[in-house]
N, C-alpha and C positions, 0 to 999 in steps of 0.2 A: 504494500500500500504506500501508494507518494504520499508524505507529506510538507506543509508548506510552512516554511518560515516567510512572514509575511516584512516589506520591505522595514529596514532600519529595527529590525529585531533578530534575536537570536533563539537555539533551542541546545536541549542538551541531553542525553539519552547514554543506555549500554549498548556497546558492540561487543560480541563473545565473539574469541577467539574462532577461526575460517568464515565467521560471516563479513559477508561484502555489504558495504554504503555507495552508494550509485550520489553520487549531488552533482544536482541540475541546475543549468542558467533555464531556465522558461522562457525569459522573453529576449537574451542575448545581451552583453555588456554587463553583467551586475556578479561582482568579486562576494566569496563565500570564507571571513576568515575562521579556520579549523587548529582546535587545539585539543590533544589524547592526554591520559592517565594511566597508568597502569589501576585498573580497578582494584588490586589486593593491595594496592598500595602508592596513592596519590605522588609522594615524593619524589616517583617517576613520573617521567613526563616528558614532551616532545621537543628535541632540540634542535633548534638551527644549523648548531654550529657543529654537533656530530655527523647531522647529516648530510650537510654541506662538505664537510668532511671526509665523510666513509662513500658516498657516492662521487666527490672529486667531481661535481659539479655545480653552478647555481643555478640550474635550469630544471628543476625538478619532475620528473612527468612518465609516461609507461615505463617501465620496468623498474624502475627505482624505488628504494625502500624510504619511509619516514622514520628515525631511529631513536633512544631515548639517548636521556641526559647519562641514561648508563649505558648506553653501548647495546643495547637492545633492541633489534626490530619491533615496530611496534605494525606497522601498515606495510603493504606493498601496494602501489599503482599500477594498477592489470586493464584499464585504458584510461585515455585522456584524449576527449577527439580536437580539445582544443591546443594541447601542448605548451600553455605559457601561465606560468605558477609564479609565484614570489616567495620567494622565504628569507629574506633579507630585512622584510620594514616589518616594525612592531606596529600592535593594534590601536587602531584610532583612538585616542581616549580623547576626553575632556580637554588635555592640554594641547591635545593637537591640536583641535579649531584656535583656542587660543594662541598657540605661539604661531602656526603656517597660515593659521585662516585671519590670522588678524580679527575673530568672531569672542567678544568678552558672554556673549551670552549663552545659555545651556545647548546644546546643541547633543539627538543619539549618538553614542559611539561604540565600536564592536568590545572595546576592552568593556565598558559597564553592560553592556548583552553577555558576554562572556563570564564575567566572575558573576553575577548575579543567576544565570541559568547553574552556575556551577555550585550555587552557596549548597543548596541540596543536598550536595555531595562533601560536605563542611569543606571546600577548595576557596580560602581568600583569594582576593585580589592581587595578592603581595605574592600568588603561588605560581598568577598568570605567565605561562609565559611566550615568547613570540611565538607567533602563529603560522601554520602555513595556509598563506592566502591563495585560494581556488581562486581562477580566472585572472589573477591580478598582474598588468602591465610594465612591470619595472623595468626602464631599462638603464642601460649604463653607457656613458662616453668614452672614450680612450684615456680623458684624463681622472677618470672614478666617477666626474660627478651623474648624480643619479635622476630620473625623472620618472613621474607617474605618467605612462599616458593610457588612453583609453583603453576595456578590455576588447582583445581579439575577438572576444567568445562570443558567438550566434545562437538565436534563439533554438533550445533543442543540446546543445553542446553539455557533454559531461565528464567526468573525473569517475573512475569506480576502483574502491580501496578492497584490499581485503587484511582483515584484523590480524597480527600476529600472534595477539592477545588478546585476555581480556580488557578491553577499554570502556574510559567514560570518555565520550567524544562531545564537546560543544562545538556548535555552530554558530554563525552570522548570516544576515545578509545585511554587509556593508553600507555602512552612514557616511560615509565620506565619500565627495562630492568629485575631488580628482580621480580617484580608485575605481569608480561607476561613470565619468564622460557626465557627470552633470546633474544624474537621475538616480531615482535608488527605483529599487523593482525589488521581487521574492526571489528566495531561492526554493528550489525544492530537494527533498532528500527521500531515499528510500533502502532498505535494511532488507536485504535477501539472503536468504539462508541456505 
């Protein structure tokens, strides 16, 4: 059964270990940011910099694993029809509108969808950690610097994981306006067994 994270919200759920998550762009352009847990034991949890590491690349996408902060697969990527992932930029918070958006006022963001779908699972905020953002645009210049541009991803385009573990997986669908070309939209998800 799909279900839908509705735009500038998040959701958060178990994956048992061989089962697959299918997340869907539905209507094309709108980034989904994804953070794991080892479920017997939060303390684990998804790293950037391992798996940027142990796969020796930043382009994260089919065949490649998502790995923990211990050295443990936690996902594998068994398709991606859109192939362009981020896992370099931390999740939108609060502070982001205020310091890039020049916006002093409240504005959604995936880091408060994220720890707040996650309190459930007593996971603070202070546990979050970078995320790997579905659909998201990052690219990079020769001289490092980096820019958000719009997602590649067409409506119908998806990513389908399969668990190495047991996991608590949260979801997004992305509040930030660079990351989405302007617009926010749902994302959809779906848990096959």
């Amino acid at each position: 059964m799909i279900k839908v994270i509705e735009k500038q919200t998040g959701d958060s759920f178990v994956l048992k270990k061989g089962q697959k998550l299918k997340v869907i762009d539905p209507h094309g352009e709108q980034v989904s940011d994804m953070v794991l847990f080892n479920l017997e034991d939060t303390r684990e949890k998804i790293s950037s910099g391992k798996t940027l590491d142990f796969e020796e690349t930043i382009l994260i996408t089919k065949g490649n694993f998502l790995w923990s902060n211990r050295s443990h697969k936690m996902m594998e990527i068994l398709e991606d029809t859109n192939g362009r992932n981020d896992f370099l930029l931390a999740p939108c918070s609060p502070e982001t509108f205020q310091i890039m958006y020049n916006n002093p006022d409240y504005h959604p963001s995936c880091f408060e969808n994220l720890y707040t779908n996650l309190s459930a699972y007593d996971i603070t905020p202070d546990e979050v950690p970078t995320a790997f953002n579905i659909f998201m645009n990052v690219q990079f210049a020769t001289d490092g610097k980096l820019s958000v541009d719009p997602p590649l991803s067409k409506a119908g385009d998806y990513v389908l994981f399969q668990a190495e573990m047991d996991l608590i997986v949260a979801l997004t669908a992305c509040s930030a306006e660079d990351s989405n070309n302007g617009s926010f939209k749902p994302i959809n998800y779906e848990i096959i067994d």
